[in-house]
N, C-alpha and C positions, 0 to 999 in steps of 0.2 A: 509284141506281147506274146509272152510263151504260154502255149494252152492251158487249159487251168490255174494259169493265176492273174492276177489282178494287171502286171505289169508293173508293178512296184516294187522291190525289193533292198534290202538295206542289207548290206555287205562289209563284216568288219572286217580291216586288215590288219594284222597282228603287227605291231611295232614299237619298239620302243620295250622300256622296265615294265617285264609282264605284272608284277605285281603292286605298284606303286603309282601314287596319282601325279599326273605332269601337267601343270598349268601350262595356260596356252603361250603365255610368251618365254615357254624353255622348250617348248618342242621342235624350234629349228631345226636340233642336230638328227633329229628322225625323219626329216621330210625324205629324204634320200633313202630309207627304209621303205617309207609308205608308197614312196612313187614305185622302187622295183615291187612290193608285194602288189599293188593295184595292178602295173603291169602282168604279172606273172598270170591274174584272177582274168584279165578281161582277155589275154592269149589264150590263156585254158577255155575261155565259154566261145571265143571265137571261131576254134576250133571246133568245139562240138557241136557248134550251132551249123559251122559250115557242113560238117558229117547229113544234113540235111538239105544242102545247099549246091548237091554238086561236087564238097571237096572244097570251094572256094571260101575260106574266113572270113565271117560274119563279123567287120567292124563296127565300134560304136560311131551311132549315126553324129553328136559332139559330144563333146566333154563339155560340163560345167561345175566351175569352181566358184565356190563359196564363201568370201574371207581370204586373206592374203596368203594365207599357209596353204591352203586350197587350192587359189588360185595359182602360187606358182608350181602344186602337183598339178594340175591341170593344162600347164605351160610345159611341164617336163614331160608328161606323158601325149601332148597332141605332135608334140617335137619327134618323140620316139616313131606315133601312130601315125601320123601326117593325117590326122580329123581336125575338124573346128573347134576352136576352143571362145567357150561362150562363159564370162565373170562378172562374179555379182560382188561389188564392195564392201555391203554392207555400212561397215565404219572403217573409214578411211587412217591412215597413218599420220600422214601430212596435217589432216585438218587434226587431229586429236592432238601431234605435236602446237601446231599453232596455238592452242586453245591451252595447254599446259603450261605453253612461254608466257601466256598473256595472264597467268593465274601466280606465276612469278615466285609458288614456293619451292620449285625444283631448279636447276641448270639445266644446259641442252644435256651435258656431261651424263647427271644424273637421271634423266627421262631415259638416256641410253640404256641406261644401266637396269634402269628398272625395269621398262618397257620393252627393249632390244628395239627400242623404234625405227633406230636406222636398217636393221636386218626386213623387218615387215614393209616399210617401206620400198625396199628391193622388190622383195616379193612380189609386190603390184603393179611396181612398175616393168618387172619381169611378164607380167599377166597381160600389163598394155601390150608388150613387145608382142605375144601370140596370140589375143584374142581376135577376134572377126567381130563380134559382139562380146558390149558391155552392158548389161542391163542394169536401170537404175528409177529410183522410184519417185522420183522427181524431176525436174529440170533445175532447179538449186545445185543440185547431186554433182551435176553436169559441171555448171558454170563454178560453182563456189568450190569445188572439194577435185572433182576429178580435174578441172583446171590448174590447179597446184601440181601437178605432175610432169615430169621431163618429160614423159612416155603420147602424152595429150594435148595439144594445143585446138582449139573448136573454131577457130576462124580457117587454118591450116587445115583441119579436117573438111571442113566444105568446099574450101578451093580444089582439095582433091577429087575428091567425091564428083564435082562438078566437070575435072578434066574428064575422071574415067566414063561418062554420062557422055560425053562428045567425044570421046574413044580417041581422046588426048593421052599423049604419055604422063604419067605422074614423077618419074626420072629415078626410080628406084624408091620415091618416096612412099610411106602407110603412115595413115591414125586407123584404131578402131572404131566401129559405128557406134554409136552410142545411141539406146533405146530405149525409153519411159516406158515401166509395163508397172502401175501401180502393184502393191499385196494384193492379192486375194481377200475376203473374208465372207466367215459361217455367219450367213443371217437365218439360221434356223430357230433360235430365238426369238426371230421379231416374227409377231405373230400379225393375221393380218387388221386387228385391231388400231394397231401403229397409222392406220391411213384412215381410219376411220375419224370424220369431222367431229363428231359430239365427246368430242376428250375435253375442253377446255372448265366443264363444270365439276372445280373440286370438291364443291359445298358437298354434291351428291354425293362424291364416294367418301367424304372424311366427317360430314356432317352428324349431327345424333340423330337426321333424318335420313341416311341414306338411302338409297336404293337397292348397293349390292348390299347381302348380308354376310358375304365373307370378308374375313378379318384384313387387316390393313396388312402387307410386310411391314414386319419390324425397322426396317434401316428408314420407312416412311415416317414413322413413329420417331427414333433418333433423329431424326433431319428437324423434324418440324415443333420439338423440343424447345428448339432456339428461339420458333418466329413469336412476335408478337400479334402478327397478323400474316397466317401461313398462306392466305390466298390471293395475295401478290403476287405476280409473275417471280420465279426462282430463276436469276442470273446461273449458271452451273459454270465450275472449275474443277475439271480433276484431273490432278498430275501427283507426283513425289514433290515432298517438301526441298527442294532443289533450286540455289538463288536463278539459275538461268532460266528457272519455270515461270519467272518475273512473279510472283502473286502480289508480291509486296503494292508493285507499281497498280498492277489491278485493285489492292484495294484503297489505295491513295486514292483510284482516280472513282471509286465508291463514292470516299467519303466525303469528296471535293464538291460532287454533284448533288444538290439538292432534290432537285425535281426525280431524279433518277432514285435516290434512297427514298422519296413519298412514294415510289410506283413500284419495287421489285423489293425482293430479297436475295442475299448473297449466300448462295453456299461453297465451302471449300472442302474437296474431299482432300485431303493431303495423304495418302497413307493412311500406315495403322500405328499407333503408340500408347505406350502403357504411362511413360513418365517422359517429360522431355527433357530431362538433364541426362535420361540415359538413351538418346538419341545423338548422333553423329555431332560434332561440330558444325557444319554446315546445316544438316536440316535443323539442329536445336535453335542457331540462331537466326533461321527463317520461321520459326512457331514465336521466338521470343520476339521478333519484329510484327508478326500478324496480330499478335495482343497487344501488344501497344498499341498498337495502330486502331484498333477495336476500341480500344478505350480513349486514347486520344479524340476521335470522332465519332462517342459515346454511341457504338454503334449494335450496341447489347438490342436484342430481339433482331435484329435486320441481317445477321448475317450467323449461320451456320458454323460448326469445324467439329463434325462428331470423330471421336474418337478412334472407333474401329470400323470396317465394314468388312463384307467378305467378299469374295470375285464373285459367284453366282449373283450378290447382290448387284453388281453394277448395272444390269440393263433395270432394274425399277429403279433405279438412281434416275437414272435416263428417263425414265416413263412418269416420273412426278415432276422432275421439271417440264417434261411438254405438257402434261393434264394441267400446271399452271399458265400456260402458254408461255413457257420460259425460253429464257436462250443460252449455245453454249458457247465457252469460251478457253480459249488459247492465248496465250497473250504473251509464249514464250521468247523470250531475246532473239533466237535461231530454234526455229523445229525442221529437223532435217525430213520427214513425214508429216505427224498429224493424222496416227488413227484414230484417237479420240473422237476427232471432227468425225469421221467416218460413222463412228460408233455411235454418234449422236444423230447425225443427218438419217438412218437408218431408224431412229425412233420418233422422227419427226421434228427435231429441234432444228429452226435455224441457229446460224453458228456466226460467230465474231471471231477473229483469229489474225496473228502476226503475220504480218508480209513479207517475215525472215522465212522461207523455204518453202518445204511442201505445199502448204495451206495457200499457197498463189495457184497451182495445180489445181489442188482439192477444189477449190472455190469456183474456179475458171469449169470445172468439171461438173460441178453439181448444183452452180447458178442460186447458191441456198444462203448467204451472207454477205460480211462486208470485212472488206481486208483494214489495219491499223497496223500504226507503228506503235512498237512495241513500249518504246520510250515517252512516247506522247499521251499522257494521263488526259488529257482533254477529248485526243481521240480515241482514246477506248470510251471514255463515260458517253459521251456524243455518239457513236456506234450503238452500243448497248440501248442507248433510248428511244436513238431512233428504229430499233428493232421491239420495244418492247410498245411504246407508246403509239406506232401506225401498225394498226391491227391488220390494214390488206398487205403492208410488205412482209406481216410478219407469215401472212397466211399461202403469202405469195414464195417464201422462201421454202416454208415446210413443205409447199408442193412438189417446187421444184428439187429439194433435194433428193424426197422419196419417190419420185421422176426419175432420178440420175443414177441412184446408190449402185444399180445393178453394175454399173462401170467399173465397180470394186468386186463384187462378187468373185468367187473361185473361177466360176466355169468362164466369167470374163477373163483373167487373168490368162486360161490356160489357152484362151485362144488365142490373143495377143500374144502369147508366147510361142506356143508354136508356129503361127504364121510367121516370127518373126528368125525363127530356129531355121525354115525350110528357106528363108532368105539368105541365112547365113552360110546354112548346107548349098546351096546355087551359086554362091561369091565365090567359097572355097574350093581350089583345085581336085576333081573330080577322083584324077586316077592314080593309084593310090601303088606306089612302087615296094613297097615290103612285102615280102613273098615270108612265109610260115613254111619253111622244106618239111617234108613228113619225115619221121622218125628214121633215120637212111640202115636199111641192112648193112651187116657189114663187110666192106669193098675185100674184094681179092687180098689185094696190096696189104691189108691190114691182117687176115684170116693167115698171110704167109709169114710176119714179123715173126724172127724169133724159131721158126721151122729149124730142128735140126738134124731129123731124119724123119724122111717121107719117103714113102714102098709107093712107086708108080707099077700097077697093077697092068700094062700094055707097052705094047711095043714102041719102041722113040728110034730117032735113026739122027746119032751123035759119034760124031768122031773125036770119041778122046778115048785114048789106049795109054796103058800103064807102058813104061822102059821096053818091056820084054815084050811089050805087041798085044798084051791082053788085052780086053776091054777093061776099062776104070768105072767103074757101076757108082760107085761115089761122087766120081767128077761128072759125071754122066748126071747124076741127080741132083746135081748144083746147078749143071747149064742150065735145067728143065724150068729147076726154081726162078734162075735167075730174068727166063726168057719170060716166064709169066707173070712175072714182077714186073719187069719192064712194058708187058701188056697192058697189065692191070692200071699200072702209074698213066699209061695212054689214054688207054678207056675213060680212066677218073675223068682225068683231066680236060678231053674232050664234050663229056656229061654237065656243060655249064650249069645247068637249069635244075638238075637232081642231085649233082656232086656236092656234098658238106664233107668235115676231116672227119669221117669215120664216128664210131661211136665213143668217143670223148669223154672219159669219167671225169674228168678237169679241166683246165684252160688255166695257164700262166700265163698272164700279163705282163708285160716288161714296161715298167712307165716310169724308170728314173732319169730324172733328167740331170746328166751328167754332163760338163759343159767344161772346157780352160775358161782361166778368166778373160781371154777373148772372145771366146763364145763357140769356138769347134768342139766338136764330140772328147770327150776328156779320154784318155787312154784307156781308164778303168770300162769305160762302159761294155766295151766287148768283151771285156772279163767277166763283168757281172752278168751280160748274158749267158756266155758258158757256164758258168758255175750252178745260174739255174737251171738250166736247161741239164746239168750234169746231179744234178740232184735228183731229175727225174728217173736218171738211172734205166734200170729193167722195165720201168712203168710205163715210158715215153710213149710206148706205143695207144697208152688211153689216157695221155695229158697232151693239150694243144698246147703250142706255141705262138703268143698273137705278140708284137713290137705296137706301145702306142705312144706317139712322139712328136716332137715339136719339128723331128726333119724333115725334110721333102725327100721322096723317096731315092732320088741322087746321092743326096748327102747320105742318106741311109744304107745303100750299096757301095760308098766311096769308102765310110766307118766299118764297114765288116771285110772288105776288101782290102784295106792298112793293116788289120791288126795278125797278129798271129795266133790267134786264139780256135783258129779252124772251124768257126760257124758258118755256115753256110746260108741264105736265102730261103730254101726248098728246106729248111728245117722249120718252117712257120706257118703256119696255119693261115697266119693275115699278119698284111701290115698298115696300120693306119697311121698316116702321116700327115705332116702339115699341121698338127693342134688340131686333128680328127676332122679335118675337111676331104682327106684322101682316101681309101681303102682298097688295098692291092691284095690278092693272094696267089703266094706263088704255085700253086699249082693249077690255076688259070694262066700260067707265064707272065704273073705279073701285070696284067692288065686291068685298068682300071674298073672297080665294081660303076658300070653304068647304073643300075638302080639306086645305089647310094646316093652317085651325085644328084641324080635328078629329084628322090627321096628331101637333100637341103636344099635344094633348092629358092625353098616356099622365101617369098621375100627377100632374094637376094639381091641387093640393088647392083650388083654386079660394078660396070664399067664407070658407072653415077657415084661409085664411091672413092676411084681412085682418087682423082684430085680434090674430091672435098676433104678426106682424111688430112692431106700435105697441109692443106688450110686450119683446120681445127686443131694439129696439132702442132700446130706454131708457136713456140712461149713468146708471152706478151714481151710487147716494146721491143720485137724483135722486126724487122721489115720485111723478110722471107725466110720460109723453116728450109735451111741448106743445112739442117742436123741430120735430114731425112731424106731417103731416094728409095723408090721402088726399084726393086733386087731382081725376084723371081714374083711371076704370076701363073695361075692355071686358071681352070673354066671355074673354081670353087675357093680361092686362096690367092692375094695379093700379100705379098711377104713384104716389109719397107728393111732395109740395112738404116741403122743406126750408126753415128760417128761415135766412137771410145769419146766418152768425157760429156758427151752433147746431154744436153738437160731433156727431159722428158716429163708428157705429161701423162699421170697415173693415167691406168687403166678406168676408172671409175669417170676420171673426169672427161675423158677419149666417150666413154660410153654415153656417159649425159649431154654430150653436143651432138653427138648423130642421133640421139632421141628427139631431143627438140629439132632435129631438121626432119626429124620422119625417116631416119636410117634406121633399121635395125640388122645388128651383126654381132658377131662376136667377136673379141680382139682379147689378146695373146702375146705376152711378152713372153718370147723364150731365144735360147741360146744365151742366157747370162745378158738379158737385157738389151743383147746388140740387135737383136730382128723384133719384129713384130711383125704377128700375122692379122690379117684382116679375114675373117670368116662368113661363112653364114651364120643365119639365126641357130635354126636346129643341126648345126653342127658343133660338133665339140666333142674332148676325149670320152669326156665320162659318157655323153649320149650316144657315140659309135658303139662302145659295149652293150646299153641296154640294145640299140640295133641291131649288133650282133647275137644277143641274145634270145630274140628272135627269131630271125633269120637262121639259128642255125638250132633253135631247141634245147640250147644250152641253160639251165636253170642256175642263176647268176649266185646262188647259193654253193656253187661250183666253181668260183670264178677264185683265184687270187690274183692282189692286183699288185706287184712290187713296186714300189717307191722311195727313194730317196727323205731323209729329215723334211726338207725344202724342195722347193723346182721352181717352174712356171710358174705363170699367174694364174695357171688353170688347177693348178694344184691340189686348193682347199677340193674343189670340186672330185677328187677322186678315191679321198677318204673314207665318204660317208655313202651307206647303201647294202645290201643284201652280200654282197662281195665279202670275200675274206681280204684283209692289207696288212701287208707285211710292208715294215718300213727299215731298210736297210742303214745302218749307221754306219757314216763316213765316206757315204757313196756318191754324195752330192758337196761340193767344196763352194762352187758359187753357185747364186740362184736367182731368179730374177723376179721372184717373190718375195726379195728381202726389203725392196722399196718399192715399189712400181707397181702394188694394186690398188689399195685405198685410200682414198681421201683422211685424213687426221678426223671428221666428221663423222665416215661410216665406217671406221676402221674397225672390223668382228674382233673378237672376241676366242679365241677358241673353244670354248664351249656352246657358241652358234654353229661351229660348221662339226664337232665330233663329238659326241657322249664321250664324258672324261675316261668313263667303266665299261666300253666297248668290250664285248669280249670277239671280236671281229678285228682286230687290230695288235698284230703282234709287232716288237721289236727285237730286228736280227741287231747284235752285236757288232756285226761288220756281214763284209759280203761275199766270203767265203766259203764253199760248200757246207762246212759241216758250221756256220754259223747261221746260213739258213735252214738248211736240217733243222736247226734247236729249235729255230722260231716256227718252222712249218708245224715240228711237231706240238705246239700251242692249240693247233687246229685237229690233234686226231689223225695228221695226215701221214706222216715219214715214224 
């Protein structure tokens, strides 16, 4: 908590069309927006919060994501930050699809289309891959809805759970914990009246004799309009006129029940309406079903349905059915919650309620009802009576719910929660390998770029003499340069821990994936690194050179060392190799960034993955996958060689069988579909950039990323984001993004993964200096 304030604070990050409204299922193409802005906002307070701290950056103690777009920023950024990431589902993709198939007026086709279900879907199950905690607010939640997920299996989860508790190996395998923390809620409302025994005498307060002389609420008045005899125990219903809210079946099972109509009355709060023909289709033909129904089983004075009410009004809704000793009811098909029930058990009502979801919870929790199926008209009315007509169960439930309620309260919720946060912070790997370099002076080497006459004010002692035996004062001041250059470049170089490439107004990215159609480095590529790198011209010295790429840094030294394009190694700031599981810079000689590797590490099932991959990705009714052999491996990256011709199984489908085994990794077809890399989790191209952006102070608003029309399967991924992309035409011939990522089922769309109106995304005409010139200059830049 920072001093003087509360602890609370709400932070917006600018993304997306500043001026225009974006419904939530087209915001994909900005998720990659929001993640680098959020990033940018929590380096920046890290920073300053460490300025208090020693110098050391104050990270978030987890990340919590809310909803599937959320949740997978909150996946992209604990990947970056290596913190816990802790997701709430809310409303699920899977279940929502299910429920749309089974309503039968749409296609899967069209749910796509409308919904982008199969993208949100991604999304969560991207959230299972890096959550620690899932929190959910039932045990339904659980079983019914997060069970629908490749990412989830709960019988697999406990077996795990159970090795790592006998400090048994789990073999590379995770699920996330999954933890019931009901809502919260403000009962400052219910006043301490609600517990007080002598409510049940309505006579007294509605009577011509009453007692209080203040006036009745009006919604008291509307309610009881209806009854023929209002001091009846009030059965309560209140939901939306919605067929799943079952009322229908609730009042069949009314008017089925005789003994039950001589002893209560029915009220239905449905909503508000003026007219029901200008009501939805759906709720019009749930009001034109409940009048029928009323008049069928001539149930005029016995049952309620006022027309309007207001939200302040709901808690005396509440308080006139207990002053009747009434009961409340839920009777929907599936309630994934149930805070009705909550809202009621708080004013004293006991409750009746569906055995579809939450309210098995609810009930189990506040010992204050009786569970029914929801289909069964027999057993709602039989529930209902027997709650209304045995006066100790009924006195016995209101006890106990107003016993229980505080289970729900806020300051319960917040404690269950954080006890449940500082479990998740204790699971998760403590030490924390991104380093935040401070803003670096700048190095000798860079202060001399470009020197072309410098006056050395002291004596030097240089043997270089003109023809005729002079001294050469000129050549003399070249050695001087050139000696302290070659200092400087030492110095740097040996500075592991404080050394970044100078102060950098830029960073060119090099990420085309340029392939023959066998899958070697295509001839052009080295071209097109010269060219950009030959754009930078005079400027070079305050634009970085980073290579991000599908090779192993072999094959990367093998392609610049063939071509004759005269690029050099030590012209690059970094190279990240392998589909972003490597990170070299050569001016560490090349040696591998140790904090990276150890940084992806999180969940690498490592040696546990080789040969289940060779399994999983076996085309059926085949006897052994001989399409496939592991090529090249490192401590971060298992590469497999593909056979020319051999069938393969998409990436998507690769990814949904190590989910359901408990793998989580990333997988990469590149080199024109002949290799596949086997990754980590939080490794990958686009995530080495936000790392290095980091790590090196680089404001990614700074960053251009070149690429090719096509590439990899990692591709879509390097589009979207704070970055400037320039897309080079004709610079990619084959691609192994052309078949080989999605399933015909979640196949995107291109307006999920890029805003069509980017102005962050230019197109060079080809890849030739003065054709990215044209495109850079899109950006302000050349």
């Amino acid at each position: 908590m920072l001093s003087g304030g509360s602890g609370a604070y709400i932070i917006r990050i600018p993304c997306g069309p500043p001026h225009s409204y974006v419904p939530k299922e087209s915001l994909w193409p900005y998720i990659p927006e929001f993640v680098d802005g959020a990033l940018s906002h929590i380096v920046n307070m890290a920073r300053a919060l460490g300025d208090n701290n020693g110098g050391k950056p104050v990270w978030p103690y987890v990340i919590h994501g809310h909803y599937a777009d959320a949740g997978e920023v909150a996946a992209r950024l604990s990947s970056v930050l290596n913190v816990p990431t802790v997701i709430t589902g809310h409303s699920l993709g899977r279940n929502k699809l299910e429920q749309l198939l089974k309503q039968g007026r749409l296609s899967r086709a069209d749910i796509n289309t409308t919904y982008k279900i199969m993208r949100r879907i991604e999304a969560e199950e991207l959230g299972l891959d890096t959550a620690e905690m899932v929190v959910t607010s039932t045990r339904q939640e659980i079983d019914e809805q997060w069970g629908l997920y490749d990412g989830f299996d709960i019988q697999l989860e406990r077996k795990l759970r159970i090795r790592r508790r006998r400090g048994v190996s789990c073999l590379g395998r995770y699920m996330p914990r999954m933890v019931v923390i009901p809502p919260g809620m403000d009962f400052s409302s219910v006043t301490a009246q609600e517990s007080s025994d002598a409510d049940g005498d309505l006579k007294s307060l509605i009577g011509t004799d009453r007692i209080h002389k203040s006036p009745m609420p009006p919604i008291w008045s509307e309610i009881m309009r209806f009854f023929s005899n209002p001091h009846k125990p009030m059965i309560l219903a209140l939901s939306r006129p919605d067929p799943k809210k079952n009322v229908t079946t609730l009042l069949k099972a009314f008017g089925e029940c005789q003994p039950l109509r001589e002893l209560a009355n029915l009220t239905l709060i449905l909503g508000n309406r003026d007219n029901i023909e200008d009501m939805s289709n759906s709720s019009s033909s749930v009001f034109t079903t409940v009048l029928k129904l009323i008049d069928k089983y001539d149930l005029y004075g016995s049952v309620a349905y006022p027309k309007h009410h207001k939200q302040p009004e709901v808690p005396e809704i509440y308080r006139l059915a207990a002053k009747t000793k009434g009961v409340f009811i839920n009777p929907a098909l599936v309630e994934p919650f149930g805070l009705t029930l909550i809202e009621a058990a708080a004013y004293g009502l006991p409750i009746v309620a569906t055995k579809n979801g939450g309210p098995v919870d609810i009930i189990k929790a506040l010992n204050n009802g009786l569970l029914v199926d929801p289909h069964d008209e027999k057993a709602i009315s039989d529930a209902l009576l027997k709650l209304v007509a045995d006066k100790n169960l009924w006195n016995d439930c209101r006890k106990n719910g107003l016993k229980n309620i505080h289970k729900f309260s806020w300051p319960e919720h917040c404690r269950n929660y954080l006890f449940h946060v500082e479990q998740c912070r204790n699971n998760h790997p403590t030490t924390s390998h991104l380093r935040v370099m401070p803003i670096p002076e700048e190095p000798l080497s860079e202060s001399l770029r470009g020197v072309e006459d410098i006056s050395f004010k002291f004596s030097v002692d240089v043997d270089v003499v003109k023809a005729n035996g002079e001294p050469d004062s000129a050549s003399g001041q070249q050695k001087i340069v050139d000696i302290l250059l070659a200092k400087a470049n030492h110095i740097g170089k040996s500075m592991n821990h404080n050394y970044c490439p100078g102060r950098r107004q830029w960073l060119y990215v090099i990420a085309v994936d340029s392939y023959s159609s066998e899958g070697s480095p295509a001839e052009a590529l080295p071209l097109i690194v010269k060219n950009i790198m030959q754009v930078a011209g005079s400027e070079s010295s305050q634009i970085g050179f980073v290579l991000l790429t599908g090779l192993s840094l072999l094959e990367t030294k093998e392609m610049l060392h063939r071509s004759n394009c005269q690029v050099k190694l030590e012209q690059f700031d970094a190279l990240i190799c392998s589909s972003g599981s490597e990170m070299f810079y050569p001016w560490k000689d090349l040696v591998a960034d140790e904090d990276y590797e150890s940084h992806i590490e999180y969940r690498w099932p490592g040696e546990n993955v080789k040969s289940m991959l060779l399994r999983i990705a076996k085309i059926e009714n085949k006897a052994e996958n001989d399409d496939m052999q592991l090529s090249q491996s490192s401590s971060r990256c298992y590469s497999y060689i593909i056979k020319p011709g051999a069938q393969t199984q998409k990436i998507d489908d690769l990814r949904q069988r190590l989910r359901m085994r408990g793998m989580r990794c990333n997988l990469v077809y590149t080199h024109v579909a002949s290799r596949l890399n086997v990754i980590p989790l939080f490794a990958s191209r686009a995530q080495s950039l936000r790392y290095l952006s980091v790590s090196w102070n680089i404001d990614l608003s700074k960053v251009i990323v070149f690429v090719g029309e096509r590439g990899d399967t990692d591709y879509e991924e390097l589009l979207g984001g704070l970055h400037k992309t320039v897309i080079l035409r004709d610079s990619v011939e084959y691609a192994a993004s052309d078949t080989n990522m999605h399933t015909e089922e979640a196949l995107k769309k291109d307006d999920d993964i890029v805003a069509q109106d980017s102005s962050k995304i230019a197109l060079a005409e080809g890849f030739d200096v003065h054709c990215i010139s044209k495109a850079l200059g899109c950006f302000g830049i050349m």
